[in-house]
VOLONU-307747 format. One record per residue (C-alpha): residue in three letters; residue number from 1; x, y, z. Coordinates in nm, 3 decimals, padded with zeros to 5 digits, always signed. Example, Ala and Ser with C-alpha at 12.3 -4.5 7.8 and 13.67 -1.06 7.14 Angstrom:
BEGIN
R  residuo  num        X        Y        Z
R      ALA    1  +01.230  -00.450  +00.780
R      SER    2  +01.367  -00.106  +00.714
//
This chain:
BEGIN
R  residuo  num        X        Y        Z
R      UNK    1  -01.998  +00.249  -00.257
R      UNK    2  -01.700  +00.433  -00.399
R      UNK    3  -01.307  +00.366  -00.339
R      UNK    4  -01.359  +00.755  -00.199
R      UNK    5  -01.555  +00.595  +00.062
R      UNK    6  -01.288  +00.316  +00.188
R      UNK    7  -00.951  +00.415  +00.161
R      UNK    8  -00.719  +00.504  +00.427
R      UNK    9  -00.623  +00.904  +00.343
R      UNK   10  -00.302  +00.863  +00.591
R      UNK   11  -00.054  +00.743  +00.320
R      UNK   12  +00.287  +00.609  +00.418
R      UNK   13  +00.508  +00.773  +00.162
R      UNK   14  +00.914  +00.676  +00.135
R      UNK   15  +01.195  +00.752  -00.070
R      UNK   16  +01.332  +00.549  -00.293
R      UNK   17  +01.659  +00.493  -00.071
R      UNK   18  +01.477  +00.366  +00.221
R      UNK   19  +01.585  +00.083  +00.308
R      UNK   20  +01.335  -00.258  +00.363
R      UNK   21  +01.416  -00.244  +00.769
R      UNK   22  +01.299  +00.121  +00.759
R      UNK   23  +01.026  +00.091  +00.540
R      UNK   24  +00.896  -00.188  +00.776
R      UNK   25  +00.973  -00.031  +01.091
R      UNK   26  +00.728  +00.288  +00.990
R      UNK   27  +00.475  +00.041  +00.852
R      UNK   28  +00.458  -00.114  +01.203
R      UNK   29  +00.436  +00.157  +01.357
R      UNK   30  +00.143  +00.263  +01.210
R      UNK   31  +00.001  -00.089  +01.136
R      UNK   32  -00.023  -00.095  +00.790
R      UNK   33  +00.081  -00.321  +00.506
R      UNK   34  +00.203  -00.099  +00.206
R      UNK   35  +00.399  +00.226  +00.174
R      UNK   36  +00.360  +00.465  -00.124
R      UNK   37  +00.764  +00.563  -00.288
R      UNK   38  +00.796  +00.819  -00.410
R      UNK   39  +01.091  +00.865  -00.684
R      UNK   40  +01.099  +01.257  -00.704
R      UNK   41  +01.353  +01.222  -00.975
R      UNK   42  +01.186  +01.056  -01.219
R      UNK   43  +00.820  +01.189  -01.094
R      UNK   44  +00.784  +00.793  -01.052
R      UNK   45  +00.484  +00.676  -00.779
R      UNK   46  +00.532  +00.316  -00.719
R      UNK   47  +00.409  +00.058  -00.400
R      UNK   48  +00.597  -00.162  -00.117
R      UNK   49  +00.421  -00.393  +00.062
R      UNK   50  +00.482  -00.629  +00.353
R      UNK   51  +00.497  -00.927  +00.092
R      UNK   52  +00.784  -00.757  -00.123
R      UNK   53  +00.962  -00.706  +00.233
R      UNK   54  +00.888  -01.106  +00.348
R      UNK   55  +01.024  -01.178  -00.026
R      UNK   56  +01.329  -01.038  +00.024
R      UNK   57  +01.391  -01.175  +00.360
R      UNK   58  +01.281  -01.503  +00.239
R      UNK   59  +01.580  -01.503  -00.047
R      UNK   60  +01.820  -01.418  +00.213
R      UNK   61  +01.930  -01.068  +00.135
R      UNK   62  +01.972  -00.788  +00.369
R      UNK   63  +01.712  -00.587  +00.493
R      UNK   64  +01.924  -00.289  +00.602
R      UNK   65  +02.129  -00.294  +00.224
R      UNK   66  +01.794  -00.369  +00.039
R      UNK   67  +01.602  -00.017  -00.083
R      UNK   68  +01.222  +00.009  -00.136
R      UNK   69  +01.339  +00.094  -00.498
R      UNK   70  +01.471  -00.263  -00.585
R      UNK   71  +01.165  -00.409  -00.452
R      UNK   72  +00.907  -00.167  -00.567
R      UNK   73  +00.622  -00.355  -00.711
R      UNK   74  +00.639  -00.329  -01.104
R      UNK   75  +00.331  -00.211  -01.337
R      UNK   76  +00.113  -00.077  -01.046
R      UNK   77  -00.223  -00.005  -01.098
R      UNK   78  -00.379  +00.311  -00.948
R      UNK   79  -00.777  +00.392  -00.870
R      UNK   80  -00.971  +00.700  -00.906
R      UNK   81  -01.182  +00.831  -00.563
R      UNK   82  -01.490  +00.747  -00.794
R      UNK   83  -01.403  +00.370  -00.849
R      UNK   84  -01.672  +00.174  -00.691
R      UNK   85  -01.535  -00.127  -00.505
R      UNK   86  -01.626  -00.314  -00.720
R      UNK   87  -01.398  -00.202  -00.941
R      UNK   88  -01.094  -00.171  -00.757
R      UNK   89  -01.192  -00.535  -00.617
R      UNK   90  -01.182  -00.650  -00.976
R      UNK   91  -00.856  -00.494  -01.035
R      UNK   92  -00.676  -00.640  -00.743
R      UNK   93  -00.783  -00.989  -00.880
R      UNK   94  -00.678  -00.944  -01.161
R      UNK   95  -00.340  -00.817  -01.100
R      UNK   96  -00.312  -01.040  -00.795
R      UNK   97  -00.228  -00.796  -00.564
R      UNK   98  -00.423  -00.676  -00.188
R      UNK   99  -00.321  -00.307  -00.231
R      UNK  100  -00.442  -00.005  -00.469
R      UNK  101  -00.304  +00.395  -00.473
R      UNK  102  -00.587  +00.572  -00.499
R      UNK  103  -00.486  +00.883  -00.724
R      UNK  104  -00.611  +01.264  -00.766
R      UNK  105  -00.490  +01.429  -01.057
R      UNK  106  -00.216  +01.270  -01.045
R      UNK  107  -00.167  +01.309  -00.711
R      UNK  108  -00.156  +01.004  -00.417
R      UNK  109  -00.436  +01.099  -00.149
R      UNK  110  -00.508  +00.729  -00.037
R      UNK  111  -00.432  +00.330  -00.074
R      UNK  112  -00.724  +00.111  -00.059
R      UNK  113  -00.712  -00.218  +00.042
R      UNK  114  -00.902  -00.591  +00.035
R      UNK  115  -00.950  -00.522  +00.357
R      UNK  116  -01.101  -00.191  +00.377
R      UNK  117  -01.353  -00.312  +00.061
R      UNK  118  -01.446  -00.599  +00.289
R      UNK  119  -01.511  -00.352  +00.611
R      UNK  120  -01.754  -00.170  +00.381
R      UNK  121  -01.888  -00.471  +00.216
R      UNK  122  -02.004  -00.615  +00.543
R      UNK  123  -02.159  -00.552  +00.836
R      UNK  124  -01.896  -00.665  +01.073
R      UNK  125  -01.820  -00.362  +01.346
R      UNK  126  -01.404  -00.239  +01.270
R      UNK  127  -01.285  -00.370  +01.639
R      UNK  128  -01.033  -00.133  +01.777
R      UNK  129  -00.673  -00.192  +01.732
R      UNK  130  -00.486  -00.271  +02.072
R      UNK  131  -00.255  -00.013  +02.148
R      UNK  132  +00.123  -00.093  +02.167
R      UNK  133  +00.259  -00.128  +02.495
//
């Protein structure tokens, strides 16, 4: 099976000048646990996650001073559509890390995640998400 075949296509893209409360508030609202930024200055394509948000609350600082750019995750590593899973499962151990953007020339067009390689690695039914009241 292929990352093509996993990944979410509905990418969560920011600015670099979001700040952490916003970048969390549209993560929960669409109940996911990364966000793709997007530095159109520099033509930069980094990743914020929900554990680079806990981080920062963790050390105290502020989450509606803090921007996605200071807490950008450093050295990310992209996929291809045509990764198998096994591939980008590899890569996330190796890095350490639960999320992958999945690029097309050069372009974002989906994340991956441990989770979504463990949805198509097993034969567990996805149960439907409650919706928010």
């Amino acid at each position: 099976m292929l990352v093509k075949d996993a990944m979410s296509t509905v990418v969560l893209t920011i600015g670099p000048a979001h700040t952490l409360r916003q970048a969390a508030r549209l993560m929960a609202a669409r109940r996911i646990g990364s966000a793709v930024v997007l530095d159109n200055d520099t033509c930069g394509i980094g990743i914020l996650t929900e554990r680079d948000i806990l981080n920062s609350l963790g050390a105290g600082e502020n989450p509606d001073r803090e921007t996605a750019q200071s807490h950008t995750t450093p050295d990310v590593v992209f996929a291809t559509p045509d990764w198998t899973l096994d591939e980008a499962a590899e890569a996330m151990v190796r890095g350490g890390f639960r999320h992958l953007i999945v690029l097309d020339d050069r372009e974002p067009v989906g994340v991956v995640s441990v989770r979504d390689i463990i949805r198509c690695w097993s034969d567990v039914p996805v149960r439907a998400a409650p919706i928010p009241a």
